[in-house]
TORPA-4810 file (N, C-alpha, C, O; in nm, 3 decimals):
<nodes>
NODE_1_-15.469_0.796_-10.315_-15.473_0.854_-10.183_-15.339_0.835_-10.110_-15.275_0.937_-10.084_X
NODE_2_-15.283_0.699_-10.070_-15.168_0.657_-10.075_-15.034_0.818_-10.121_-14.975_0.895_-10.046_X
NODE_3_-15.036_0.809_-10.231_-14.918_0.884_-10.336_-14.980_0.994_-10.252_-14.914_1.015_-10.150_X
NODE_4_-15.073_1.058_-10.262_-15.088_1.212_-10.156_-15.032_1.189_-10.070_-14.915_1.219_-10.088_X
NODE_5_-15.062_1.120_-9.911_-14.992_1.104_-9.820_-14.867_1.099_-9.819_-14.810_1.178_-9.743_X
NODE_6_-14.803_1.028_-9.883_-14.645_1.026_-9.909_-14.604_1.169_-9.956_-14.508_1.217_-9.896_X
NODE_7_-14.671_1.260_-10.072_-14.636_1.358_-10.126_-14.624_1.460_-9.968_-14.524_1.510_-9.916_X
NODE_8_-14.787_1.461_-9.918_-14.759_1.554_-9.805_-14.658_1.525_-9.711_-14.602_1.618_-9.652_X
NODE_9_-14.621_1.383_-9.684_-14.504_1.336_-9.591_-14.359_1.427_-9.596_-14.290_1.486_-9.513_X
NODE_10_-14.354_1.398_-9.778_-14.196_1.452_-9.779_-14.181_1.571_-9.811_-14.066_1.613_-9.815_X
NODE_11_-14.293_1.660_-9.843_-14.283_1.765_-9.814_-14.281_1.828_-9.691_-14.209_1.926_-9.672_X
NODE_12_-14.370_1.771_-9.585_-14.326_1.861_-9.461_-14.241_1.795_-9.401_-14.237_1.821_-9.281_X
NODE_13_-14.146_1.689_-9.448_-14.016_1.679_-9.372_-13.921_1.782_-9.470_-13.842_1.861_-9.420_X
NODE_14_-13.938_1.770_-9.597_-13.875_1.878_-9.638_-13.865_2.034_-9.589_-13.767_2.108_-9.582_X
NODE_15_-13.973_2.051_-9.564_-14.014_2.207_-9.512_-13.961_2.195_-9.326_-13.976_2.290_-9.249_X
NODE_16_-13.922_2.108_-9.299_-13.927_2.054_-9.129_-13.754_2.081_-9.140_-13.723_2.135_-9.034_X
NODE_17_-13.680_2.070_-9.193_-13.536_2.097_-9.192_-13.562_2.227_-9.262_-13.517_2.299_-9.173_X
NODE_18_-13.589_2.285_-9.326_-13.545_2.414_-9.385_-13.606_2.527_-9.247_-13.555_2.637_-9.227_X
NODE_19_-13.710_2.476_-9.174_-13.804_2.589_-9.158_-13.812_2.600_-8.943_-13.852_2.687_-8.866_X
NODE_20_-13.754_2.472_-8.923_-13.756_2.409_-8.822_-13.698_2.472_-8.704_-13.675_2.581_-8.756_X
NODE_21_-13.658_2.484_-8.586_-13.621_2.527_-8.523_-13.431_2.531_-8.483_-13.359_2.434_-8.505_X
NODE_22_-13.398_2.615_-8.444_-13.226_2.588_-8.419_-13.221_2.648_-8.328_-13.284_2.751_-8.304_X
NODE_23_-13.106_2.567_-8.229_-13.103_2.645_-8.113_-12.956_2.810_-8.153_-12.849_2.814_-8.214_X
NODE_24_-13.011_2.879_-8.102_-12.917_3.005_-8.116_-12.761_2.983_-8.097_-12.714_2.892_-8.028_X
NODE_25_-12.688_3.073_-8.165_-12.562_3.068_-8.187_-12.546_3.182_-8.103_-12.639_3.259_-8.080_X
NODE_26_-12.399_3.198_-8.044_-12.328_3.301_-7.978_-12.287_3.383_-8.037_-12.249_3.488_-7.985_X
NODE_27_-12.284_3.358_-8.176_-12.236_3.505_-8.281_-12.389_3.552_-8.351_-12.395_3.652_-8.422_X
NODE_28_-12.485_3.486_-8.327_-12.601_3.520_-8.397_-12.646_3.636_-8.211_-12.733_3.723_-8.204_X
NODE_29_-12.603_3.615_-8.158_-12.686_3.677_-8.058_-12.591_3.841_-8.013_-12.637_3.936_-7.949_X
NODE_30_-12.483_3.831_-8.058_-12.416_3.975_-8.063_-12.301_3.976_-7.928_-12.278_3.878_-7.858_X
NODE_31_-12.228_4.129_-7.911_-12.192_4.141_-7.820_-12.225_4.139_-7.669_-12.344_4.149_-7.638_X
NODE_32_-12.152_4.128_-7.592_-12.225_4.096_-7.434_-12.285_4.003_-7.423_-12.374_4.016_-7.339_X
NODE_33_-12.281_3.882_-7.485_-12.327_3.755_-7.495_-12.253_3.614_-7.385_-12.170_3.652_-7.302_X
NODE_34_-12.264_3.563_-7.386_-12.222_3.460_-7.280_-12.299_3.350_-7.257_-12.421_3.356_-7.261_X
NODE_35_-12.223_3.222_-7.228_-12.297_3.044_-7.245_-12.325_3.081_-7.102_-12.249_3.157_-7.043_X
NODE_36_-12.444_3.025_-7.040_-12.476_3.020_-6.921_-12.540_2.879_-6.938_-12.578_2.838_-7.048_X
NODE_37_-12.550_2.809_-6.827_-12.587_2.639_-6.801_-12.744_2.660_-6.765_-12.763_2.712_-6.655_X
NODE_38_-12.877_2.624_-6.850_-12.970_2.622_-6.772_-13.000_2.545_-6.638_-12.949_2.438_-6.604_X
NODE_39_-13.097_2.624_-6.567_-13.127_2.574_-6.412_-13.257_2.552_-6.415_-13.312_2.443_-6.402_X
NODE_40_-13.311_2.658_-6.433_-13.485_2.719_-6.427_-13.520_2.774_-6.550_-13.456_2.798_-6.653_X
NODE_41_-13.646_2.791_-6.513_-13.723_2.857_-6.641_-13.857_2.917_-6.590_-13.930_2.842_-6.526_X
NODE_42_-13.880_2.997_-6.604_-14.029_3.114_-6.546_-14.123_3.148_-6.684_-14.092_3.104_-6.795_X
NODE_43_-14.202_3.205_-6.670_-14.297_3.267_-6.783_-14.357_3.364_-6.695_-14.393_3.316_-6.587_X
NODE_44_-14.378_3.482_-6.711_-14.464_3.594_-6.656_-14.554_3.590_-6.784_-14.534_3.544_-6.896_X
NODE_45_-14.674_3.664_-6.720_-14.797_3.692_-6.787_-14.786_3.867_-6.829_-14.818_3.925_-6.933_X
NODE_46_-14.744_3.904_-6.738_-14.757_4.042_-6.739_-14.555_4.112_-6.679_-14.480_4.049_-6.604_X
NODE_47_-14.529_4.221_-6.731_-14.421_4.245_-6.700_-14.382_4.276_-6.535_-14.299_4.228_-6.458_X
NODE_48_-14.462_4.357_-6.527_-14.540_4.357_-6.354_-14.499_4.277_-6.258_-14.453_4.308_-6.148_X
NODE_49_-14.523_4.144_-6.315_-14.495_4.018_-6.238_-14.415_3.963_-6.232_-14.417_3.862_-6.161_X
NODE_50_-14.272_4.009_-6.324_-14.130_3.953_-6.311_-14.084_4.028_-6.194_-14.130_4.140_-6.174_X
NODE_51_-13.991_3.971_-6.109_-13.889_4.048_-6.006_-13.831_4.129_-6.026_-13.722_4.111_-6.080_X
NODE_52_-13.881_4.272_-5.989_-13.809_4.386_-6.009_-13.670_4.385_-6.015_-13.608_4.480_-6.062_X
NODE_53_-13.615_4.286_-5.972_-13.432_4.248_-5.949_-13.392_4.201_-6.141_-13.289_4.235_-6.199_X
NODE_54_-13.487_4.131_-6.194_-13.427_4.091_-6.324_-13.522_4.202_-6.430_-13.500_4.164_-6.546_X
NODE_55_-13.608_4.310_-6.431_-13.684_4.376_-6.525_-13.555_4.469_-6.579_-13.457_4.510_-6.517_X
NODE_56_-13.586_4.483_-6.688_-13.468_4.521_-6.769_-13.615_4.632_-6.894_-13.716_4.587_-6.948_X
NODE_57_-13.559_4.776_-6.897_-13.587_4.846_-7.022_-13.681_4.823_-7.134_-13.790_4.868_-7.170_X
NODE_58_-13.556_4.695_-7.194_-13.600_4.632_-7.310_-13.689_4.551_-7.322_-13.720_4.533_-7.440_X
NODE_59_-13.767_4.469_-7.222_-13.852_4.409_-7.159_-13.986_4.398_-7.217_-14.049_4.455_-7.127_X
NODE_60_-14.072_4.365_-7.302_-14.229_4.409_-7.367_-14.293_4.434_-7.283_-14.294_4.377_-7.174_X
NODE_61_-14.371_4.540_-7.323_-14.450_4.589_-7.180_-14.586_4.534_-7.240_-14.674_4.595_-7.180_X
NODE_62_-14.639_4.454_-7.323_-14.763_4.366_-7.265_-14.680_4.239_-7.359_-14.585_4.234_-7.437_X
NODE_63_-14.809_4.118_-7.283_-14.758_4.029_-7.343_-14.681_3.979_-7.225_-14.643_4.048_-7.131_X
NODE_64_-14.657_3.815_-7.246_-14.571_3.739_-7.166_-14.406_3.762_-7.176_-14.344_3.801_-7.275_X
NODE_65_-14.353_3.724_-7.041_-14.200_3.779_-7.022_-14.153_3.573_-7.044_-14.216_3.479_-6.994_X
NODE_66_-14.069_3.566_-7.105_-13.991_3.425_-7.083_-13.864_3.472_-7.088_-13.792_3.531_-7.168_X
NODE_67_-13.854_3.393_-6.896_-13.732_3.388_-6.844_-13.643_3.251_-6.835_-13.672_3.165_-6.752_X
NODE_68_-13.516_3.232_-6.940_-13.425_3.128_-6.827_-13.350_3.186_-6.735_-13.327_3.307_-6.723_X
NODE_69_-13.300_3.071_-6.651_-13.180_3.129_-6.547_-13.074_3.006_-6.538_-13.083_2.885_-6.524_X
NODE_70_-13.018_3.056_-6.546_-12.846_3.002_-6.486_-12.799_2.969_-6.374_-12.859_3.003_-6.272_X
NODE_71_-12.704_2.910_-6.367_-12.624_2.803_-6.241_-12.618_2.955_-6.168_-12.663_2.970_-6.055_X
NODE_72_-12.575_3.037_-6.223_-12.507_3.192_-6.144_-12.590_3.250_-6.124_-12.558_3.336_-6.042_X
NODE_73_-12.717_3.259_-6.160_-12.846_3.320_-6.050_-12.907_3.457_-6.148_-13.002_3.534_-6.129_X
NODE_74_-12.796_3.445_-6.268_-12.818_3.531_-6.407_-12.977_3.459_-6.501_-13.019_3.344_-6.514_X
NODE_75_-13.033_3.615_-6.557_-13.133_3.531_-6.630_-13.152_3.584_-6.790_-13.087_3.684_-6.820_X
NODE_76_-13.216_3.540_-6.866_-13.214_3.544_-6.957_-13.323_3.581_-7.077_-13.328_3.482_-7.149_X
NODE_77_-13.402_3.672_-7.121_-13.509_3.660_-7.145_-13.507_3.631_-7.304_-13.419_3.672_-7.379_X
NODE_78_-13.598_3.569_-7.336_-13.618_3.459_-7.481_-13.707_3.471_-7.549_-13.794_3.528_-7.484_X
NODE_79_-13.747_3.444_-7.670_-13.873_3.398_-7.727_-13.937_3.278_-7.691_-13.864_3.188_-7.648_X
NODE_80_-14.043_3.260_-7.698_-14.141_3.145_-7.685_-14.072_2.998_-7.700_-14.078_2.897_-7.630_X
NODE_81_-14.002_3.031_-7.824_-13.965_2.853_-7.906_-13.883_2.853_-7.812_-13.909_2.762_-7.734_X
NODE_82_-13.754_2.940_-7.769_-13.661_2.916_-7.711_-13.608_2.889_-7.546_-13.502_2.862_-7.488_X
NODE_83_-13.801_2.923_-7.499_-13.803_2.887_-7.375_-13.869_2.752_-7.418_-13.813_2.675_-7.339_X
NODE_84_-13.931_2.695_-7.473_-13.970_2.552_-7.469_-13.862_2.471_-7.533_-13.831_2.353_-7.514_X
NODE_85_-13.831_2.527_-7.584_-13.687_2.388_-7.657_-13.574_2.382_-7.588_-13.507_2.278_-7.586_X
NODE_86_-13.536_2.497_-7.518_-13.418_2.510_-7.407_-13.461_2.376_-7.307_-13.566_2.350_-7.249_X
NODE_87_-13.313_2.295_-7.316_-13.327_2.176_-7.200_-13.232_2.232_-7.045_-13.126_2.293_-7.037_X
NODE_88_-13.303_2.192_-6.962_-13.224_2.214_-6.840_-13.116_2.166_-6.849_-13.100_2.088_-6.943_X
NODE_89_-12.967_2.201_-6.729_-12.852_2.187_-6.786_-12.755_2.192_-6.908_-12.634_2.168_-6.918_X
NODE_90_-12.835_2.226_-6.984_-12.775_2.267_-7.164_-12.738_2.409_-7.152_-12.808_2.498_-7.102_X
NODE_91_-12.619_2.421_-7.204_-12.499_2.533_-7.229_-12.583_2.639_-7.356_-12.585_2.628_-7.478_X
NODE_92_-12.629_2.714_-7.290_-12.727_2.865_-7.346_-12.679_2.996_-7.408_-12.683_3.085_-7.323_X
NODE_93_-12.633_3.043_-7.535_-12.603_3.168_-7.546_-12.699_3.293_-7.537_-12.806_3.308_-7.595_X
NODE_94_-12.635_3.377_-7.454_-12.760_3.433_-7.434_-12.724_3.577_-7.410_-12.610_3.601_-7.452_X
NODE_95_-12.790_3.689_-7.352_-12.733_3.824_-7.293_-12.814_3.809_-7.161_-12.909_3.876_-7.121_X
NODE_96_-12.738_3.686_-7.094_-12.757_3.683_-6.937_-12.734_3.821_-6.879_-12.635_3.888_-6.909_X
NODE_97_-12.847_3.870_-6.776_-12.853_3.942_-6.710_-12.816_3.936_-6.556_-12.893_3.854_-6.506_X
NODE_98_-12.743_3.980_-6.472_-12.732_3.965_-6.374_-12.855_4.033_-6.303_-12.883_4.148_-6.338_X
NODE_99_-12.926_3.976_-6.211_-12.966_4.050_-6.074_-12.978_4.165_-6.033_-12.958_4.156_-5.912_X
NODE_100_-13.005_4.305_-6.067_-12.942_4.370_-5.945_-12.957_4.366_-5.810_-13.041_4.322_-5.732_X
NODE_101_-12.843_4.431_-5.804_-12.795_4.452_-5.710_-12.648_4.426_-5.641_-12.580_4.467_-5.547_X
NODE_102_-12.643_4.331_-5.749_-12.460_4.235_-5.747_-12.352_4.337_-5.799_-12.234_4.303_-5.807_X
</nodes>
């Protein structure tokens, strides 16, 4: 029983580095990209419910919106992992959006 436990151990630390999370790169995220400093962080339920000032096109129209935002009032919209693993004040590559209206 022992030798199982250990077997399952080092396998999902094995599978835990291959499979695991990374925070995004600035060349993995493309042109118009830019480090912004996290501040905040939002989750909408519905698209509806984000501020017409940051709704952007590309936006899923069902399904939850995850927003960061920046020292500059720019925000950022993410996947799931990357709104929970994002730490406040940590340097973010992202396709920060400005506001309109600026």
């Amino acid at each position: 029983m022992k030798i199982l436990v250990v077997a399952l151990l080092v396998l999902a630390l094995g599978c835990g580095s291959r499979y695991g999370w990374v925070k995004p790169d600035i060349m993995q995220i493309g042109s118009g990209s830019s480090i912004g400093q996290i501040v905040d962080r939002r989750m909408y339920l519905r698209l509806r419910d984000v501020p017409l000032r940051f709704q952007r096109p590309e936006d899923p129209i069902t399904g939850p919106v995850y927003l960061l935002f920046d020292d500059r009032g720019y925000a950022c919209s993410t996947s799931p992992e990357n709104f929970t693993m994002a730490l406040d004040h940590d340097p973010w590559p992202c396709n920060w959006r400005p506001p309109r209206g600026i």
